[in-house]
Backbone bond lengths (Angstrom), bond angles and torsions (degrees), N, CA, C in turn:
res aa  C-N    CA-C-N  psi(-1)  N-CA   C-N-CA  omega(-1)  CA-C   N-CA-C  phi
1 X - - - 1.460 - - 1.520 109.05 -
2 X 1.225 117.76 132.32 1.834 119.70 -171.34 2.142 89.59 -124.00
3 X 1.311 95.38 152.97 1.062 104.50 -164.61 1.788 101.49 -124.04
4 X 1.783 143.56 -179.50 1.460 111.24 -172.97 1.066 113.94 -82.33
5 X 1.291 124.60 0.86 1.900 96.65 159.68 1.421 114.74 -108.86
6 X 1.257 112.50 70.52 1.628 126.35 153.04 1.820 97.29 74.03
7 X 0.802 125.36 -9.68 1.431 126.60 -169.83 1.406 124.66 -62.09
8 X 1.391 138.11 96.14 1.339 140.05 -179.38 1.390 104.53 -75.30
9 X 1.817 113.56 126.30 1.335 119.24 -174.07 1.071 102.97 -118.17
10 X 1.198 108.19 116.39 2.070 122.18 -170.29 1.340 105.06 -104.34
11 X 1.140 100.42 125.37 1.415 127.72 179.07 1.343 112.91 -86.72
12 X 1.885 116.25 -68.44 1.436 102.14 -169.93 1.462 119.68 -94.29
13 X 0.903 119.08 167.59 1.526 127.88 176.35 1.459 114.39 -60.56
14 X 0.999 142.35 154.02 1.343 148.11 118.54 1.633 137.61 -31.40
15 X 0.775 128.18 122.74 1.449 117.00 178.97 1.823 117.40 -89.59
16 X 1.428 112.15 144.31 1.511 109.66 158.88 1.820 111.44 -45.09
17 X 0.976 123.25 145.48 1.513 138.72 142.66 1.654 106.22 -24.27
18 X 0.929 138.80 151.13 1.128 127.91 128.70 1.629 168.67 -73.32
19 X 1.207 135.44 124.11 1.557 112.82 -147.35 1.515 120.80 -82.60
20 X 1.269 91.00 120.40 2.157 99.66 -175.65 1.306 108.34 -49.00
21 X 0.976 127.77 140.69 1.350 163.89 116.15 1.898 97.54 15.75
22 X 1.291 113.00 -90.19 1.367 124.74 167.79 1.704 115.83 -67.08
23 X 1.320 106.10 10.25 1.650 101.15 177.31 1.624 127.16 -66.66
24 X 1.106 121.31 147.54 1.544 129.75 176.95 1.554 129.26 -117.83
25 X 1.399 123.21 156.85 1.423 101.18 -176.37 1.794 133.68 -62.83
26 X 1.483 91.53 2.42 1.457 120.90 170.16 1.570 109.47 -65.15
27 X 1.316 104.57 -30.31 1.314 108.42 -151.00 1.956 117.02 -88.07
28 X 1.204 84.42 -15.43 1.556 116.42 -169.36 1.375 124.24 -87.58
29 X 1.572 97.18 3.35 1.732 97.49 -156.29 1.711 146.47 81.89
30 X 1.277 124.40 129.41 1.407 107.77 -171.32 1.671 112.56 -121.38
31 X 0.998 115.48 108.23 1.496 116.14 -173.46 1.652 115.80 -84.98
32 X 0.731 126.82 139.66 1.783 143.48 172.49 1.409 111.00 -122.61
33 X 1.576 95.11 94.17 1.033 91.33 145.90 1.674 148.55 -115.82
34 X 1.238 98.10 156.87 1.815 94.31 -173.15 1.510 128.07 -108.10
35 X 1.062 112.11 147.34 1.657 120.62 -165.68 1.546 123.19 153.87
36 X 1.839 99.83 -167.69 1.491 79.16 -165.31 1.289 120.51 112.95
37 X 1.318 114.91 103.05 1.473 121.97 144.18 1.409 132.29 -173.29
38 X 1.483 136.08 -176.06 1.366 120.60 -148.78 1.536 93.00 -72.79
39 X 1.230 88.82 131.28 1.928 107.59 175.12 1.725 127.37 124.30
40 X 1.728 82.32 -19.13 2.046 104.97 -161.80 2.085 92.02 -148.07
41 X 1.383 114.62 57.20 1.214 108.94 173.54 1.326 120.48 -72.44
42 X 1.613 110.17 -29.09 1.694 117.14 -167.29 1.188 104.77 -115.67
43 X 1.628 124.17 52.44 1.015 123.27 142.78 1.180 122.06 -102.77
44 X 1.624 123.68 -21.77 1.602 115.59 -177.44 1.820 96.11 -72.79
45 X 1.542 109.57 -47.33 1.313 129.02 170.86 1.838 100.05 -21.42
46 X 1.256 122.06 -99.22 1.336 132.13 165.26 2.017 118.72 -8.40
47 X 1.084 98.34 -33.87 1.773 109.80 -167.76 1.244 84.83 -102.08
48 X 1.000 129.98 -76.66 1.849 114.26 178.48 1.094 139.72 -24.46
49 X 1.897 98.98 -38.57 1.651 105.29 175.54 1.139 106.43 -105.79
50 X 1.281 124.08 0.80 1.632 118.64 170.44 1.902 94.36 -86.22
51 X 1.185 137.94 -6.60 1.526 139.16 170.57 1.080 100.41 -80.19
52 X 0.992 119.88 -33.64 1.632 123.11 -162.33 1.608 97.32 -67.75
53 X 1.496 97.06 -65.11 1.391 109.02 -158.66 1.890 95.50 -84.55
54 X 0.429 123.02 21.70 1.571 114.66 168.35 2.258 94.99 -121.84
55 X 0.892 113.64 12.94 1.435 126.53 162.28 1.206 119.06 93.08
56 X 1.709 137.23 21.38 1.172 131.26 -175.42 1.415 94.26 -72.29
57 X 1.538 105.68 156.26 1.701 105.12 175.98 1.594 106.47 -85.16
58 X 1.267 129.20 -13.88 1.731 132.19 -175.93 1.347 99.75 -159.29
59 X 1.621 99.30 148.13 1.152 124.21 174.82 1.204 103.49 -158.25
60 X 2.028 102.97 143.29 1.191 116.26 -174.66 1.771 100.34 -118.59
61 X 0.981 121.09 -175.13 1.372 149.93 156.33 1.267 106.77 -164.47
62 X 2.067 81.70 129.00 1.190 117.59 147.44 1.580 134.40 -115.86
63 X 1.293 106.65 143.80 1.333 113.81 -132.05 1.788 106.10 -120.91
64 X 1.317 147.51 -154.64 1.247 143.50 105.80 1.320 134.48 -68.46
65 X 1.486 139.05 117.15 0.841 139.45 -148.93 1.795 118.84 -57.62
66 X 1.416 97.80 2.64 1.960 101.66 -161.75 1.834 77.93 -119.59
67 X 1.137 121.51 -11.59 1.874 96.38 157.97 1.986 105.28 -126.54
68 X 1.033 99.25 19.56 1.618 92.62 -169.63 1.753 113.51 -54.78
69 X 0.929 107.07 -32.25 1.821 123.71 -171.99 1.207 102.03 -84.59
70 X 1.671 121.73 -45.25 1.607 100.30 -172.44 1.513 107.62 -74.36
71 X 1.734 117.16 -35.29 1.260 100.77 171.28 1.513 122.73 -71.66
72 X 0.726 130.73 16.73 1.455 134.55 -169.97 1.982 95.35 -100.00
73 X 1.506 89.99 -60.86 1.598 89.30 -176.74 1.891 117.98 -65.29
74 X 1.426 108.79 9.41 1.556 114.86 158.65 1.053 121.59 -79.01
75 X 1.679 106.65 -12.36 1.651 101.28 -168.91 1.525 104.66 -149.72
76 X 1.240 107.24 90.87 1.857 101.83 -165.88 1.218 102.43 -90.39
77 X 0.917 135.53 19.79 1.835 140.03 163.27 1.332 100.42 -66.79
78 X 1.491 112.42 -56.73 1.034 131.73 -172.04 2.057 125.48 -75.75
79 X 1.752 101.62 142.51 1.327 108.59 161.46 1.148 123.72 -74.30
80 X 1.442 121.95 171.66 1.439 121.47 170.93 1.420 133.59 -142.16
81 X 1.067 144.84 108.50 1.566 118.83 175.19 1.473 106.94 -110.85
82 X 1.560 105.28 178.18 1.737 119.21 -162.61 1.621 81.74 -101.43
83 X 1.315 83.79 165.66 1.935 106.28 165.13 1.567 90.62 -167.18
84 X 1.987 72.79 120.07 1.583 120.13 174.82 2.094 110.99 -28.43
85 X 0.956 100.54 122.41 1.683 133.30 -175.88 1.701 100.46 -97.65
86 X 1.272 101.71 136.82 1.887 106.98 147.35 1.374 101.57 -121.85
87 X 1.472 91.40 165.46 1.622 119.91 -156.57 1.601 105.64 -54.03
88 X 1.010 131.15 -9.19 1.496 133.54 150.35 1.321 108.75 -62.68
89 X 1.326 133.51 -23.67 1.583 114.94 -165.00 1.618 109.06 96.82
90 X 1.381 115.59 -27.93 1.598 109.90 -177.04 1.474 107.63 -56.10
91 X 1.202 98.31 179.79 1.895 107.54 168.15 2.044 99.07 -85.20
92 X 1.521 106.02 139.16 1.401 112.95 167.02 1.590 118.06 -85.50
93 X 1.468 105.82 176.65 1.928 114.30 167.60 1.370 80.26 -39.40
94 X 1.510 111.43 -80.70 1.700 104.30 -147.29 1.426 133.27 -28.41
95 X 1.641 116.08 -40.84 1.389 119.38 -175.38 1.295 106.69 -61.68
96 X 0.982 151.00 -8.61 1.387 143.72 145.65 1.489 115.30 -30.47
97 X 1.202 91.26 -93.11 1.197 114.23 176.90 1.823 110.99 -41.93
98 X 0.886 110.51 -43.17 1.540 107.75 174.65 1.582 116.36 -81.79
99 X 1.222 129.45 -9.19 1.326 141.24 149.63 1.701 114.19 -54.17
100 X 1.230 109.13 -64.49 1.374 134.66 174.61 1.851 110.05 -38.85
101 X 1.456 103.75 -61.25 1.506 118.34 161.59 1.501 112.05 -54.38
102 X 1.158 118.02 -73.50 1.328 105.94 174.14 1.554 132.11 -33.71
103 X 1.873 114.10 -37.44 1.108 107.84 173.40 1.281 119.22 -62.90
104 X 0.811 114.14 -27.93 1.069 102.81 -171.75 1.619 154.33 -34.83
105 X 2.207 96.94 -48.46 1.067 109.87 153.45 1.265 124.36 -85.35
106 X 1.822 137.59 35.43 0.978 150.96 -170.42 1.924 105.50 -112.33
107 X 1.449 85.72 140.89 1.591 84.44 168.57 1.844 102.58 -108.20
108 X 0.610 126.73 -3.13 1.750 115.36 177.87 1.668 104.70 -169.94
109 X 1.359 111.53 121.99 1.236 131.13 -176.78 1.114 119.10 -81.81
110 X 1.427 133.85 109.67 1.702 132.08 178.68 1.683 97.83 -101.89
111 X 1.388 108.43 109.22 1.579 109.91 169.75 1.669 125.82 -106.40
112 X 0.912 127.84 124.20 1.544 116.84 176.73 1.944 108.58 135.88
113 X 0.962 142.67 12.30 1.309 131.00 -156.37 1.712 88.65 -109.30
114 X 0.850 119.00 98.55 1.761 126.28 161.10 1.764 111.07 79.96
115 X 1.013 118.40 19.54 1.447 132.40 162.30 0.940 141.89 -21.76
116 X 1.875 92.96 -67.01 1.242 106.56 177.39 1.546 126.18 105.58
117 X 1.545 137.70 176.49 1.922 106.36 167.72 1.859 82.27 -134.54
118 X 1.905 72.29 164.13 1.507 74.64 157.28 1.851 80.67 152.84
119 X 1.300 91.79 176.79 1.769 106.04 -175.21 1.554 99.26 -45.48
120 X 1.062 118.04 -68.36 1.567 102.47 -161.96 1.281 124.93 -76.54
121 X 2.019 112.59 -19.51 1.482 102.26 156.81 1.293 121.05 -42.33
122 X 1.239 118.72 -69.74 1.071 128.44 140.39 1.679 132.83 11.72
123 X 1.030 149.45 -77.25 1.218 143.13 96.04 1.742 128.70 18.28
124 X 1.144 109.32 -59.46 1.422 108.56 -174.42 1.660 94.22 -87.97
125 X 1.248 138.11 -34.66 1.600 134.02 170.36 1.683 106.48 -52.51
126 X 1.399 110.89 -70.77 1.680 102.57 154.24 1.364 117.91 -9.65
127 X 1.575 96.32 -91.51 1.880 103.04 177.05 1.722 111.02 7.78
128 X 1.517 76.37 -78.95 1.670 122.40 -159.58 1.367 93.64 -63.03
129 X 0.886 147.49 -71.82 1.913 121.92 177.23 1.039 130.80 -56.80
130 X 1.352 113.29 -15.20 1.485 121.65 -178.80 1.609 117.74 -86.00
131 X 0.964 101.68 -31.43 1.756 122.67 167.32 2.062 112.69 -57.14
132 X 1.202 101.82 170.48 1.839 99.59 -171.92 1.296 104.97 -88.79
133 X 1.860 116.57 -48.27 1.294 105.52 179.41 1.010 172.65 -72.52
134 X 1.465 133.59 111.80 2.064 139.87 -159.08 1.733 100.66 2.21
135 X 0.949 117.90 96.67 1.694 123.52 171.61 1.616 122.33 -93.53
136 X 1.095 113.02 131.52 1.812 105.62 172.65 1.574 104.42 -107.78
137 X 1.144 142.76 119.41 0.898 136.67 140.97 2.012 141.11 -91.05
138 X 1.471 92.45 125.71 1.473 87.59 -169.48 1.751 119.43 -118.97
139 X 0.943 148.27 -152.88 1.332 149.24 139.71 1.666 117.64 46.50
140 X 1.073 131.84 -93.69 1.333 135.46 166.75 0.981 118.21 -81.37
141 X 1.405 107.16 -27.12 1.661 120.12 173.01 1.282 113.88 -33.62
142 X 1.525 98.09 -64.32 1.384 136.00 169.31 1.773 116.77 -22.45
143 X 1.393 73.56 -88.12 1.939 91.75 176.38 1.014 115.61 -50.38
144 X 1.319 125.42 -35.11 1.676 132.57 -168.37 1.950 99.48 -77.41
145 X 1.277 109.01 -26.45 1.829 111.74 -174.69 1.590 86.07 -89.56
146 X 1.661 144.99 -26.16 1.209 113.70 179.93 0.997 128.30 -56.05
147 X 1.528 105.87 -25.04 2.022 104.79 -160.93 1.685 84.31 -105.44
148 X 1.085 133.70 55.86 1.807 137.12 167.46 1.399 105.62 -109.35
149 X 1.178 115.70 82.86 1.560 107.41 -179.31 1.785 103.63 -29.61
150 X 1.378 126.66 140.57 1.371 126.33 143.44 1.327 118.91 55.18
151 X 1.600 104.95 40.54 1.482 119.73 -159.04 1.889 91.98 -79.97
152 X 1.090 110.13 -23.36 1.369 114.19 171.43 1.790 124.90 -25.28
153 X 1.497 83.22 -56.07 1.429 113.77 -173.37 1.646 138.21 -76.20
154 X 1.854 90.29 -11.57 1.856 99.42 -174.85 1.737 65.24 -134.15
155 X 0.996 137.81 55.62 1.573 120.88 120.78 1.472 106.38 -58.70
156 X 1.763 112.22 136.28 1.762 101.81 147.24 1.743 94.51 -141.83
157 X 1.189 106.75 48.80 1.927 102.84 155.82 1.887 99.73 -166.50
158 X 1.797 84.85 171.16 1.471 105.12 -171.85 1.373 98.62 -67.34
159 X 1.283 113.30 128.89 1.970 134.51 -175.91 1.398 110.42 -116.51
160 X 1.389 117.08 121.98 1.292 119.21 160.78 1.640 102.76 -94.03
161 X 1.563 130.76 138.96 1.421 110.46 146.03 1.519 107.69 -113.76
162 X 1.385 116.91 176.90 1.434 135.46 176.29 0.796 137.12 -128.04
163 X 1.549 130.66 32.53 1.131 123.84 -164.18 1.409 136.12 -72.67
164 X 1.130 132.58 135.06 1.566 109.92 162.81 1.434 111.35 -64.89
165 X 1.891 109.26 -166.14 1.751 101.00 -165.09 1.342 108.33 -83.45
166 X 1.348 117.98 -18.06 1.482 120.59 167.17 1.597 115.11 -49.67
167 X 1.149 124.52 -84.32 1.490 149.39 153.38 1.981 94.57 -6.42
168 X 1.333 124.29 -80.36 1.162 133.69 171.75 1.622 112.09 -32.08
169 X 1.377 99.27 -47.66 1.474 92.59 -157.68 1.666 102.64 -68.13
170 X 1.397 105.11 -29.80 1.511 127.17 -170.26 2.285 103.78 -62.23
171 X 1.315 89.83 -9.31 1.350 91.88 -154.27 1.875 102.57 -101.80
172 X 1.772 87.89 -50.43 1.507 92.83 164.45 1.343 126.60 -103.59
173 X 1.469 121.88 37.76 1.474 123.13 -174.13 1.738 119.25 25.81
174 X 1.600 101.08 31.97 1.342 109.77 155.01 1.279 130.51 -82.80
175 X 1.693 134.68 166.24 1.468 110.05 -175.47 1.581 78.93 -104.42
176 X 1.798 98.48 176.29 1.332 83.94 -156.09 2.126 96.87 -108.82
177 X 1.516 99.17 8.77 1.527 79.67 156.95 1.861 117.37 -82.14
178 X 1.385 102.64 -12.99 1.866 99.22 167.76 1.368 99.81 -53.05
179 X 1.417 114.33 -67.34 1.570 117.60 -156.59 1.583 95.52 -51.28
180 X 1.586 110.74 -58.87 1.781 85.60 -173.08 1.274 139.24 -46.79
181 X 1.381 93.85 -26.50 1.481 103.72 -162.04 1.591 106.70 -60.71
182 X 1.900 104.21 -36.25 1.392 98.85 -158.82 1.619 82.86 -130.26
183 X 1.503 121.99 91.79 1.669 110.68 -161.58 1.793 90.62 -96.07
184 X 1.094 121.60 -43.72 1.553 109.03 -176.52 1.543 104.61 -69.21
185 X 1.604 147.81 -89.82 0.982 108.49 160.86 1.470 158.15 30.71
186 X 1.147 103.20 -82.13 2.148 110.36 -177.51 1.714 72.12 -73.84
187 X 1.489 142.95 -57.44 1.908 118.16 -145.07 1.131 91.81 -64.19
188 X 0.931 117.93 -56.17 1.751 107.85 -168.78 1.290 115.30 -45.32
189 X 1.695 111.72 -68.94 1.438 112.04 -179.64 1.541 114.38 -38.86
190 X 1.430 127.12 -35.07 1.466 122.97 -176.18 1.163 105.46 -64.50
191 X 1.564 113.77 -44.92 1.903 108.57 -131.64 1.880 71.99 -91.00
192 X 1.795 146.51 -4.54 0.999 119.05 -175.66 1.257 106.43 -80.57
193 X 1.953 99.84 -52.46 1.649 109.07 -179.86 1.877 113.14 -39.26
194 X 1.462 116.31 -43.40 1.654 119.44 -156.71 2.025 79.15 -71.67
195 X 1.345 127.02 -51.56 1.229 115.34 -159.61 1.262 109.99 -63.83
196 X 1.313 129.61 -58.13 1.570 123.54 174.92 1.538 108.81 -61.74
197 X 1.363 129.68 22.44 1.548 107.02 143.41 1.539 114.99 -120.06
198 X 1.220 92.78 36.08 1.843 91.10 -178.13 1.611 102.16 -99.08
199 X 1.250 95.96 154.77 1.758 101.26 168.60 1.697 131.34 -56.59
200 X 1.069 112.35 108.60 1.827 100.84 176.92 1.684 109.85 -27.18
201 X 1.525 95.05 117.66 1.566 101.25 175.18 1.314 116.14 112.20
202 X 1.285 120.08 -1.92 1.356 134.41 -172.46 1.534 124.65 -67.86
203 X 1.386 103.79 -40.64 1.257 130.32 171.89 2.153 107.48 92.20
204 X 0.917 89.95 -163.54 1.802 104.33 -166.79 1.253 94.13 -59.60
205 X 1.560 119.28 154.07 1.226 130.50 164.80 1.480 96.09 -135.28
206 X 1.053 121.69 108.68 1.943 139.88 160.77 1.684 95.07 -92.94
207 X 1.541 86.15 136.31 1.437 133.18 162.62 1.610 98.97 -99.20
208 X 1.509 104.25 117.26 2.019 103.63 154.89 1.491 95.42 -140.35
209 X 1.878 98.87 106.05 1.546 93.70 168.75 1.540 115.71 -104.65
210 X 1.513 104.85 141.98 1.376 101.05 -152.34 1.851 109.05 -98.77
211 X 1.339 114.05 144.64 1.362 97.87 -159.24 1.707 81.73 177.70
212 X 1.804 111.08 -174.78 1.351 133.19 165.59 1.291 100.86 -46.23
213 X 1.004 142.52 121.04 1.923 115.98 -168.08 0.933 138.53 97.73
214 X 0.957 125.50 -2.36 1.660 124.76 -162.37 1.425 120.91 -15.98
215 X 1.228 129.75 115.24 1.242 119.76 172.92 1.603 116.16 -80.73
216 X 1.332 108.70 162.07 1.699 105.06 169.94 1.456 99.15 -142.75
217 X 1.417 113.80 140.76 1.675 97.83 176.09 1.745 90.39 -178.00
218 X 1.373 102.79 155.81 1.486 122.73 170.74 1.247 122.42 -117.29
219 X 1.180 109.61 30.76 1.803 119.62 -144.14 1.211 140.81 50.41
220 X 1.183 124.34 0.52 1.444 137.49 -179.81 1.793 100.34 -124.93
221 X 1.334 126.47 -46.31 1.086 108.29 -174.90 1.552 102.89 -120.24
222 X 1.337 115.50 178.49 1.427 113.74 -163.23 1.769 106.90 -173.89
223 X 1.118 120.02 109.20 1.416 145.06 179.14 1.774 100.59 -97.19
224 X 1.144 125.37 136.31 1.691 148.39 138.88 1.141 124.82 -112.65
225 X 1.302 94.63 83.02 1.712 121.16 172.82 2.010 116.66 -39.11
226 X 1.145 110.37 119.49 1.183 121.29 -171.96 1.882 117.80 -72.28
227 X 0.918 89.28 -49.61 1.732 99.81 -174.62 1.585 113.20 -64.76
228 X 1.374 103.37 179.04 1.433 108.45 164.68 1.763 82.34 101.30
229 X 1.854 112.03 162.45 0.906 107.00 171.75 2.210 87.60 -164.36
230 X 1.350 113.11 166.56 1.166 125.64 -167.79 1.943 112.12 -30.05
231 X 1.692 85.25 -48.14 1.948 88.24 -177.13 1.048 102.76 -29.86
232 X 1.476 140.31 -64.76 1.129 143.53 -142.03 1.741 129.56 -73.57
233 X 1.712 86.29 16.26 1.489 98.84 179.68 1.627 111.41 -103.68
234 X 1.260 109.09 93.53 1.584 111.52 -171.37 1.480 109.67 -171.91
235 X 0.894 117.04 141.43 1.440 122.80 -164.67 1.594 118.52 -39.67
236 X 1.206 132.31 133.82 1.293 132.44 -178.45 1.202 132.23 103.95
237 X 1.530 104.59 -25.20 2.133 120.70 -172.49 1.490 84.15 -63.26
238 X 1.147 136.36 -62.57 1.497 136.07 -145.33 1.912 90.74 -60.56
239 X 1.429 122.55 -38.52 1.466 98.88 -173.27 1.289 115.16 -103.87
240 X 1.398 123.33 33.09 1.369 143.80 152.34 1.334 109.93 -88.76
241 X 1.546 124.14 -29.13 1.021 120.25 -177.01 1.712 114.60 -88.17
242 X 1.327 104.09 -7.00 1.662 105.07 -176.03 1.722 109.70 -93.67
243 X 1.281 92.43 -21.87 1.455 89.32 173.99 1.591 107.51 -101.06
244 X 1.199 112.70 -9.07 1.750 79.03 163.95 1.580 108.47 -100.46
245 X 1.309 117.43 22.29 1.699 127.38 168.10 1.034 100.43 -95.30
246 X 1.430 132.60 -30.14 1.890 132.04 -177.77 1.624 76.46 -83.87
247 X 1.512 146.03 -85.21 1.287 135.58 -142.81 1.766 113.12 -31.22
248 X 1.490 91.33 -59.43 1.134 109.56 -176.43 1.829 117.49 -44.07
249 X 1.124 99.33 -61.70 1.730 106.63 170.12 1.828 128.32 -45.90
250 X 1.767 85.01 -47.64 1.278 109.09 169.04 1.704 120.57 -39.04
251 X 1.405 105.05 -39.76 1.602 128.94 -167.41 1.263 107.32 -100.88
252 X 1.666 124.19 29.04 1.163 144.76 136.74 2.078 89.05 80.34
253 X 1.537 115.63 29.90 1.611 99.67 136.10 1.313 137.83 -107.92
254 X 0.983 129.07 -173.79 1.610 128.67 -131.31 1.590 82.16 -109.82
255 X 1.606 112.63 144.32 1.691 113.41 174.17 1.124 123.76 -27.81
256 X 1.781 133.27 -72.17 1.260 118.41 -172.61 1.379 117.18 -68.70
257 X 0.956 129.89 -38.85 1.329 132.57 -176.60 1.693 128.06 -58.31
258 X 1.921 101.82 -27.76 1.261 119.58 148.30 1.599 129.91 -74.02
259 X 1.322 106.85 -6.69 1.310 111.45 -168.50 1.452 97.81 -123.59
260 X 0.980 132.15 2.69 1.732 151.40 171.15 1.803 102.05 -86.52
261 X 1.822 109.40 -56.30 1.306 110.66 -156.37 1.745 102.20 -74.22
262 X 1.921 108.03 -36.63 1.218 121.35 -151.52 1.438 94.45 -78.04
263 X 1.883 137.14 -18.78 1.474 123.35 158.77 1.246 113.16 -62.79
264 X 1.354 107.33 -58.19 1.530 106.23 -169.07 1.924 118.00 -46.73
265 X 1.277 97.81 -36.32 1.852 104.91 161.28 0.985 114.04 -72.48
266 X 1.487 146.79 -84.39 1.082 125.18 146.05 1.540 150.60 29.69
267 X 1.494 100.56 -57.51 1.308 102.51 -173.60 1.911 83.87 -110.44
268 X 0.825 114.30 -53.03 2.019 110.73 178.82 1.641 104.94 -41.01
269 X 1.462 108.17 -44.28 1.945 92.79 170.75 1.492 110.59 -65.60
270 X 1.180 122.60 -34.84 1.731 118.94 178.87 1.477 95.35 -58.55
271 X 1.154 124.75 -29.41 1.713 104.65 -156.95 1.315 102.25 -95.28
272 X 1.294 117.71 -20.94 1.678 127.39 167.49 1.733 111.29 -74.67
273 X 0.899 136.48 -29.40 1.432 160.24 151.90 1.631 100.18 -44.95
274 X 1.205 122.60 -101.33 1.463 121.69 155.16 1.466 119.51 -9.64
275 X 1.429 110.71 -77.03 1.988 87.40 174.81 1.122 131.17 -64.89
276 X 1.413 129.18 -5.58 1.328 133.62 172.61 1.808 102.58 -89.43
277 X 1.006 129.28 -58.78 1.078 145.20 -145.65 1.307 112.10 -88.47
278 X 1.850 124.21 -51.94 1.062 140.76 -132.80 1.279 112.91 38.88
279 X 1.960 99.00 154.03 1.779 123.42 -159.42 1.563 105.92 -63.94
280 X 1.549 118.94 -27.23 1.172 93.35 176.02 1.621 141.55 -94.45
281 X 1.467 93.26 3.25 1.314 112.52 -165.88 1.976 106.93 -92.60
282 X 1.273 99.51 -5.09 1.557 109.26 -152.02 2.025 94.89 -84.24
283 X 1.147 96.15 135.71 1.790 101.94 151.61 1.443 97.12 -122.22
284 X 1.523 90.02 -160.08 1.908 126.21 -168.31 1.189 112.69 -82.95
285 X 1.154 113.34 -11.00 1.655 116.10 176.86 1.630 101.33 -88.76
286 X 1.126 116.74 -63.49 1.812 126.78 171.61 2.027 111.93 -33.40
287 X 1.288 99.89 -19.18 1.694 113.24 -178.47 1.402 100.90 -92.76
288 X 1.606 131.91 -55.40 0.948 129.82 153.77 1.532 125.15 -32.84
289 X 1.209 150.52 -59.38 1.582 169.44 -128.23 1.630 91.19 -100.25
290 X 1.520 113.19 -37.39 1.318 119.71 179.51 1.273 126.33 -107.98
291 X 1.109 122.31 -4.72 1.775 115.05 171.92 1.866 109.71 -78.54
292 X 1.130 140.14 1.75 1.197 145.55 127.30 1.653 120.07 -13.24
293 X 1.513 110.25 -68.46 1.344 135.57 -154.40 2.004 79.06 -91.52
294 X 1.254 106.32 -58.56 1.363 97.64 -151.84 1.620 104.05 -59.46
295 X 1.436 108.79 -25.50 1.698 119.71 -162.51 1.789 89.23 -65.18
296 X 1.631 123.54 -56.56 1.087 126.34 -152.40 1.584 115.37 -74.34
297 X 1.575 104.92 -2.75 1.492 109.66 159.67 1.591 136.05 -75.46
298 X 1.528 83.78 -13.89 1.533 91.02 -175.96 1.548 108.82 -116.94
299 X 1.225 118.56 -8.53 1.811 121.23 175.95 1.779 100.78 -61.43
């Protein structure tokens, strides 16, 4: 259904692919994600195993080399590699470059879950748009692409972002009671303006701003995700939600439609979380334990 400003309003979901018969964990996709640092170890941790469990067949984290192991041992599903540190503990030149390597054997890049900012985040977010492969960026991810002059413009792959309205506001120098006021609206208007300045060949750019609502949209189409309920405001849901937006992609669907299915899960494990639990008692691990149940409602 399109409404008068060109707007396609999607109702149903998308489905996962289905899993072959002869399939392998090869087969499923391998997500990397990156982040991490002293203070925020179990957030790349959290996005890894929310990939996992939203069905990627592998997932890595990469990490800073002075927490790479403890986050690693949050998530033993998961691989891991270091990226190069100076004697401060920051990330060095090198982690670039060792990000870059790492992508390599990755099919969809989740960047941003506990990071951190600074020049070389900074740098490695660059990297990461400039490169071909399906990227999610969330959290620092985020912040670290605000201060990118004209990051619009050296996109060259399909981008999901996520921001909440903070993150957003940081992005479009909106305040962010504007954005509330008018939250479907400003996503669209962004995710059209950010797409018509990307390079031919760039691929999709999805907007999912996360909130009462979630919006999803590429500028042309646009989902408001129903589920989810207050519990789910507490540290960590947001990088449960990036990895089951990398899972989703991972499993060979197309940005919005992965970033459409991965709220609606998402927010249906919060609401399963919530009746067991109640909203105030709930973290990011309790969202995890339940996107299982919530995934198998919608296959």
């Amino acid at each position: 259904m399109s409404d008068g400003d060109g707007i396609e309003r999607i109702e149903h979901l998308a489905k996962l692919p289905p899993r072959r018969i002869d399939g392998h964990k090869g087969s499923y996709g391998h997500v990397l994600v990156v982040g991490g640092s002293r203070g925020m170890i179990g957030a790349p941790a959290l996005a890894a195993a929310a990939a996992l469990r939203g069905g990627a067949g592998l997932a890595t984290i990469a990490a800073p080399e002075v927490v790479q192991l403890f986050s690693a041992s949050l998530c033993p599903c998961a691989t891991s590699v270091p990226l190069s540190c100076g004697s401060d503990g920051q990330l060095a030149k090198a982690a670039v470059r060792e990000f870059a390597e790492a992508a390599k054997a990755a099919t969809v890049l989740a960047v941003g879950p506990g990071m951190g900012a600074g020049r070389r985040q900074q740098d490695l977010v660059l990297a990461a748009i400039e490169q071909d492969k399906p990227l999610v960026l969330d959290a620092d991810g985020l912040n670290n692409l605000s201060k990118i002059d004209a990051w619009p413009l050296r996109r060259r792959c399909p981008l999901v972002l996520t921001p909440h309205p903070g993150e957003f506001a940081r992005l479009t120098a909106k305040p962010i009671p504007e954005i509330q006021s008018a939250r479907e609206a400003t996503a669209v208007a962004a995710a059209r303006q950010w797409s018509a300045s990307a390079p031919a060949g760039a691929g999709p750019l999805v907007l999912l701003l996360k909130g009462a609502g979630t919006v999803t949209t590429d500028g042309r189409r646009v989902r408001i995700n129903a589920t989810g309920n207050p519990g789910m405001a507490t540290g960590g849901t947001g990088d449960v939600l990036t990895g089951l937006v990398a899972a989703m992609m991972a499993q060979a669907m197309e940005p919005f439609d992965a970033a459409a299915l991965a709220a609606h899960v998402h927010g249906r494990a919060g609401d399963l979380a919530a009746a067991d639990l109640s909203e105030p008692a709930m973290i990011a691990t309790d969202l995890l334990e339940r996107v299982p149940k919530a995934l198998r409602e919608v296959l």
